[in-house]
N, C-alpha and C positions, 0 to 999 in steps of 0.2 A: 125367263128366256133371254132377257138382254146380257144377266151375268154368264148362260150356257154361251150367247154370241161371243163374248169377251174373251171366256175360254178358248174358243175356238181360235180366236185371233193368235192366243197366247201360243197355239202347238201351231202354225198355219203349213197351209199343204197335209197334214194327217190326220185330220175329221172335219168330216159336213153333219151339219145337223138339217135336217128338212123335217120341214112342219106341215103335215096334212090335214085339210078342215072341209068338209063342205059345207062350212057355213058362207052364205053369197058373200062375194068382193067387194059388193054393195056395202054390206052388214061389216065385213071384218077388214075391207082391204089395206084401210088406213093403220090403224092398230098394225097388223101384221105385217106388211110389207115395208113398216119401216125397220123391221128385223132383221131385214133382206141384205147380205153380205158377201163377200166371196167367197164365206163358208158356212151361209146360215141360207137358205131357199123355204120358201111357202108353195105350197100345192094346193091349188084350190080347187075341189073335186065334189062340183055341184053335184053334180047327176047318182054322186055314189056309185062310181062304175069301178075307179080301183081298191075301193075300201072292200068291195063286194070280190075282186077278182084274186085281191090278197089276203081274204078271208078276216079282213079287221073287223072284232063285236065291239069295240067301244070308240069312242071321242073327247077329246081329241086324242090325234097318234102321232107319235114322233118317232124317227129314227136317228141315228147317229151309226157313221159308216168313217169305215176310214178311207186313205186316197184313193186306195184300189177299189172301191163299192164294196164291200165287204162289210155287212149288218153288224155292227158290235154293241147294240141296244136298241129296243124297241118299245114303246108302250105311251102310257099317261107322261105327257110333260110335267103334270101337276106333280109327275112323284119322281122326276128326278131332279135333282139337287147336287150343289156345287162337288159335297162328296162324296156321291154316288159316279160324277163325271171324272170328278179327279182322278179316281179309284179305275172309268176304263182308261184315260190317257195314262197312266202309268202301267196299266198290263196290256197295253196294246201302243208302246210306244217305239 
């Protein structure tokens, strides 16, 4: 996640990456929220109300949008990788 933040840095203004967990801020707040960027955000979503409302079956989930909110990857952090991001900054640049 720290090299997707870095990325992020590298295009700035044209993608956020946000990180949704409900795992408690207790348990991950540390870890995760020093992730926290002017284009990287954590969602901590105890209660499971929008993982439930946006239809998400698995954990954790990440999206990447670009400036305008506009979803341009969704799924397991664990499976994206530096050239899977590179690959959408450069067809959505």
């Amino acid at each position: 996640l720290k090299k997707m933040n870095t990325l992020c840095n590298e295009y700035p203004g044209q993608f956020n990456l946000t990180i949704i967990t409900k795992e408690e801020h207790d348990k991950a707040g540390v870890t995760l929220t020093s992730l926290i960027s002017d284009y990287t955000g954590i969602l901590f979503d105890e209660s499971g109300a929008i993982f439930k409302n946006f239809g998400v079956k698995f954990l954790p989930f990440s999206v990447i949008c670009n400036s305008k909110g506009r979803v341009l990857w969704c799924g397991n952090p664990a499976t994206l990788n530096i050239d899977i991001f590179k690959d959408i900054v450069i067809k959505n640049s």
